[in-house]
N, C-alpha and C positions, 0 to 999 in steps of 0.2 A: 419423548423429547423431540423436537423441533430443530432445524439448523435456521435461524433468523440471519439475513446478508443483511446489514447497514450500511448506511456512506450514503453521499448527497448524491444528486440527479448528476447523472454521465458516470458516477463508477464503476456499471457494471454489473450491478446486482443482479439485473434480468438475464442476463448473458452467461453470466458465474451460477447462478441459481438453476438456469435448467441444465449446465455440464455437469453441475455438483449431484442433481436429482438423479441423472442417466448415471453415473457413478455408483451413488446410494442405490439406486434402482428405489426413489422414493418418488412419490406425487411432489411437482415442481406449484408451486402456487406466488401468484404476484397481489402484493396485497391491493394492492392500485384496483386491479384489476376488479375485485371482489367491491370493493369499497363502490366501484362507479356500475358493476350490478347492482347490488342493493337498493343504491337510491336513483336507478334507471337512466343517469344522467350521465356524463361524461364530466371527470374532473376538473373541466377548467368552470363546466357549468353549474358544481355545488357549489365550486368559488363564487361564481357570479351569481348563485341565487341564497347560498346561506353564510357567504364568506369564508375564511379560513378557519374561523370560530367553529362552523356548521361539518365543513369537514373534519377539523380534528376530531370532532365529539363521532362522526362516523366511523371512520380511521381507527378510532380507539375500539370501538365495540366489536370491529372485525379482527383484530389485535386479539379483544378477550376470546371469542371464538376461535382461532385457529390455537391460541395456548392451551383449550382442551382436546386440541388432537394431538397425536405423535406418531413420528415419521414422515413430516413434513419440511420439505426445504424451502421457505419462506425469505422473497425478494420481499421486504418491507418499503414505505413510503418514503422518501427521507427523511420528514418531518416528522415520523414515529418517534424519534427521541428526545424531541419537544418536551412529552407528559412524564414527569421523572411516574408514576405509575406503568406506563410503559415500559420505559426503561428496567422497570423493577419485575415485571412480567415476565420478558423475554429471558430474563437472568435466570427466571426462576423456572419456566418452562422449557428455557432448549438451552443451545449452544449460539451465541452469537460473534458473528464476525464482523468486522469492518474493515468496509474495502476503502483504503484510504489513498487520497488522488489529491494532488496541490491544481489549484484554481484553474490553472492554465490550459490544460489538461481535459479537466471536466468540462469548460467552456469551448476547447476545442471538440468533444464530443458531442454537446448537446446542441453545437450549430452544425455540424453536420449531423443531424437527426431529424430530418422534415419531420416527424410527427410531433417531436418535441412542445416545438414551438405552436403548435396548433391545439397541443392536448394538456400543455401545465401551462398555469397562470406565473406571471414574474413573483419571486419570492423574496426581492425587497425593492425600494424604492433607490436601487444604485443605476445608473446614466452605463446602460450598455452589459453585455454576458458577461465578461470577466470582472468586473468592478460585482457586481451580483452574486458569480462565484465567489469571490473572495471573502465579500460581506455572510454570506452562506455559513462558508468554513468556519470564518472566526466564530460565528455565534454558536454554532452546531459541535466542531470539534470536543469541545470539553465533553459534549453530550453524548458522544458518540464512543469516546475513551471510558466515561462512566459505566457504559451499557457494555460493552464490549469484554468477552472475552478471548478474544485473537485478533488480532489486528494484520492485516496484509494488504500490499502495495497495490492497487488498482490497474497500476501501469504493465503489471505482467498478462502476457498471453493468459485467458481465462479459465482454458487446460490444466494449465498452469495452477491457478487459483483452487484450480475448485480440487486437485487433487493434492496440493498442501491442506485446504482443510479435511478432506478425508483421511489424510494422514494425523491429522491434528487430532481430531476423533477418535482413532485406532491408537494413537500414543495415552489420550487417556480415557480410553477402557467405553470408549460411549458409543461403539459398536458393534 
């Protein structure tokens, strides 16, 4: 079993994922990460050379490889929850959580992240980060409550985060 972190760009996942792994004392993995070895490139430039089309269908395959390991704590993509197949994967291999954050928030974090803005491509056609953010949420939220099973506030210290899910884990029996 797997601990998968959900939530859109800026909630933390990277952050929550490797306090959560030193916790666990498990290997901390970023799927981002994986996805942009793979295909040698850097994320914003599968976008710009096979589209979002080009990375989902990536994305997803590094998805099914990490579901046949266990003991892995797994910062996912955002857009992981796009493929209701994914969705149905991660349910089915780990434990998923969702770090959930209102727009304002997330947009105030990914503008203060210089690499942000240089390393992910804009993920809709809204005028500015928070209009972007919001449109995000809306589309993604339902996708993210489907997949999910724990839900926690983004907005708490990460400490914080990652040792309510370990407690969540020890209340039911999955360590």
């Amino acid at each position: 079993m797997n601990v998968y972190l959900v939530g859109p760009r800026g909630s933390g996942k990277t952050t929550v994922g490797r306090a959560l792994a030193g916790l666990l004392c498990w290997p901390f993995i970023d799927q981002d990460d994986l996805v942009a070895a793979d295909a040698g490139m850097s994320i914003a430039d599968i976008f710009a050379s096979s589209g979002e089309p080009g990375f989902r269908r990536l994305e997803s395959a590094v998805l099914a490889r990490l579901a046949d390991l266990s003991g892995r704590v797994v910062a996912t993509g955002g857009g992981v929850v796009l493929s209701p197949q994914n969705r149905s994967l991660m349910k089915r291999s780990g434990f998923v959580v969702h770090l959930d954050a209102p727009p304002t928030l997330l947009a105030e974090r990914v503008a203060h992240d210089p690499s942000s803005a240089r390393s992910r491509p804009p993920l809709s056609g809204a005028p500015g980060l928070l209009a972007e953010m919001q449109s995000v949420c809306a589309e993604r939220s339902p996708l993210y409550e489907d997949a999910r099973h724990l839900v926690l506030s983004a907005g708490s210290p990460p400490g914080d985060i990652a040792a309510a899910v370990a407690a969540a884990l020890r209340e039911r029996g999955l360590l």
